[in-house]
N, C-alpha and C positions, 0 to 999 in steps of 0.2 A: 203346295202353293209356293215355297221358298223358293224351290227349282225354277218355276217359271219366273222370278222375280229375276233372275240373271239372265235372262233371252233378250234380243236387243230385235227391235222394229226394225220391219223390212224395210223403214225411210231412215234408222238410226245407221242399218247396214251399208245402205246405199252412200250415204255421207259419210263413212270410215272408208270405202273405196275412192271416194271421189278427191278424200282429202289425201289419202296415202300416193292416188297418181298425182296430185298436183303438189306434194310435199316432194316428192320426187324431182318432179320439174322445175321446181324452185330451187332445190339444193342443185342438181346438175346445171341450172343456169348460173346462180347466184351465191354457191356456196352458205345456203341459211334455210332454218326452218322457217316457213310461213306462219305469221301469228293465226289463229283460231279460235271464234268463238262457236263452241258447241250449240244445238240448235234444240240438246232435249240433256236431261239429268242422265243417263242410260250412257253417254257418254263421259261421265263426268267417273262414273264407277272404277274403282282400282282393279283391275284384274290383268292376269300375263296374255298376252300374243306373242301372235309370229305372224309376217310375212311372208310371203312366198311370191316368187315372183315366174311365170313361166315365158318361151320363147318358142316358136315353133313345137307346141306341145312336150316342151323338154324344161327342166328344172334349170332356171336361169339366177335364182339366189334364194336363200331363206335361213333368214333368222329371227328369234323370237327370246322372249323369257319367262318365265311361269311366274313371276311375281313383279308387283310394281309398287311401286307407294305413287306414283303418277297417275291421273286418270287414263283411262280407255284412249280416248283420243293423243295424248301426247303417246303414249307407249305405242301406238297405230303407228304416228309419224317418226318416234326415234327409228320404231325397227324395221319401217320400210328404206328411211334412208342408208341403216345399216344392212340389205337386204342388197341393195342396189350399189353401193359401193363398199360393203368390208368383207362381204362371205366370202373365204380363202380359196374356196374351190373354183370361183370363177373373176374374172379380170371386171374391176369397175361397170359397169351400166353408162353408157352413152347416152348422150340425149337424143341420137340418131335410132339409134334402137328403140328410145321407149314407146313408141306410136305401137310398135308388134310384141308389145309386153304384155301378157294380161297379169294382173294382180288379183291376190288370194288373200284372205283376212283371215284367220283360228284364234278366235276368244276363248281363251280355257279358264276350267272349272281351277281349281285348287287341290292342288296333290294329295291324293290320298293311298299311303303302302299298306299293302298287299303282305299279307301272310302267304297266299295258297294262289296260285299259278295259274286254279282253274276261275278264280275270279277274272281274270282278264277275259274281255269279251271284243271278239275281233272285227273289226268295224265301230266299236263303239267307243272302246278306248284307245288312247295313244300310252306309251310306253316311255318312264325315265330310269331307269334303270343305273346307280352310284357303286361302284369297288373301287373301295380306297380312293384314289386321286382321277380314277376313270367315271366319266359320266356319258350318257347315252341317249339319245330320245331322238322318238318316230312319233310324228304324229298322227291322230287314227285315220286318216286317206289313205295313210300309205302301206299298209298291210290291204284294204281293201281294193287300193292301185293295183298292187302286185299279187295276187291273191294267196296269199299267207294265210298258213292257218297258224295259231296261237305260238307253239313249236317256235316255224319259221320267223314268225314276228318277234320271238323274245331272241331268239342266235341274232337277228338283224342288229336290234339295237343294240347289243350286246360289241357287235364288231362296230357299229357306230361309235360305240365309248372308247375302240381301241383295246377290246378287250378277245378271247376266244370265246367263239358262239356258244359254248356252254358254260359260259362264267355265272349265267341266272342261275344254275342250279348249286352253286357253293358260295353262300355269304356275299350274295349282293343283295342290296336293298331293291326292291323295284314296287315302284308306282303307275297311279294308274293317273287318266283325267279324262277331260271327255274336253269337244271342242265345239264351238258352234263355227261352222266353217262356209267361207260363202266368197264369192268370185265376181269377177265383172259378170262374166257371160251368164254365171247362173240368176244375176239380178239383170239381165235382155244386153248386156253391151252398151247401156245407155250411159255409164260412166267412163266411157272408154273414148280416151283422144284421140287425134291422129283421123 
């Protein structure tokens, strides 16, 4: 019963996309978060996201954090704005652009480490993986993206942190979470501008 207490409604879904593209748009036009008032409690809940933002079916930004003392909705719109203009690997977000942007939402569960390797379950879980000052994390698409099996998913995150692909097996910490993960197009494209 707990488990399901943390799922968010396909109309709570659909208002975290709708606010993340038009938090977007407002900061590309205006340089400012849009104020918001939530339209159910389910939004209101503390938990970490990420953003993700695609372009031509290609990884256009994504950033996120596993924890917030913020509700749902603001941590939705910091990390879409940081999505859109801080991810290092790609140059600011245009406002020209954003019409061919589809946005991706990952509400995640709360981190939980892992003793035993064979607990990771691929598809199910996402991957954080900590050595020393190096830290890592895939979230769980992306092993089922690429089709990884457990192996290849823990070496990934692993050179995510900056570290060599077999660093999980000697004294790193690694975690696991799960994500409720959900997109424009998987909710019809009905929140999509442009």
């Amino acid at each position: 019963m707990e488990e399901k207490e943390g799922l968010l409604t396909g109309e709570e879904k659909k208002a975290l996309l709708k606010l993340a593209r038009r938090t977007i748009e407002t900061y590309l036009r205006e340089g400012r978060i849009p104020a918001y008032e939530p339209p159910s409690r389910g939004l209101l809940t503390q938990r970490g996201a990420f953003v993700t933002l695609h372009k031509d079916s290609r990884l256009r930004g994504c950033i996120g954090t596993f924890l917030s003392t913020r509700p749902l909705y603001q941590t939705v719109q910091e990390m879409a704005v940081a999505a859109a203009t801080q991810d290092p690997r790609f140059p600011p977000l245009t406002l020209e652009e954003l019409p061919e942007v589809e946005i991706e939402i990952s509400v995640l569960s709360p981190l939980k480490r892992i003793e035993d390797v064979k607990e990771v379950e691929v598809g199910r879980h996402g991957l954080y993986i900590v050595k020393g000052l190096n830290r890592g994390v895939l979230l769980p698409q992306v092993a089922t993206e690429q089709g990884w099996d457990r192996e290849t998913f823990l070496a990934h995150t692993c050179l995510k942190a900056g570290l060599p692909p077999d660093a999980w097996k000697e004294g790193a910490d690694i975690y696991t979470f799960t994500a409720d993960v959900f997109s424009e197009s998987d909710l019809g494209g009905a929140t999509q501008g442009g």
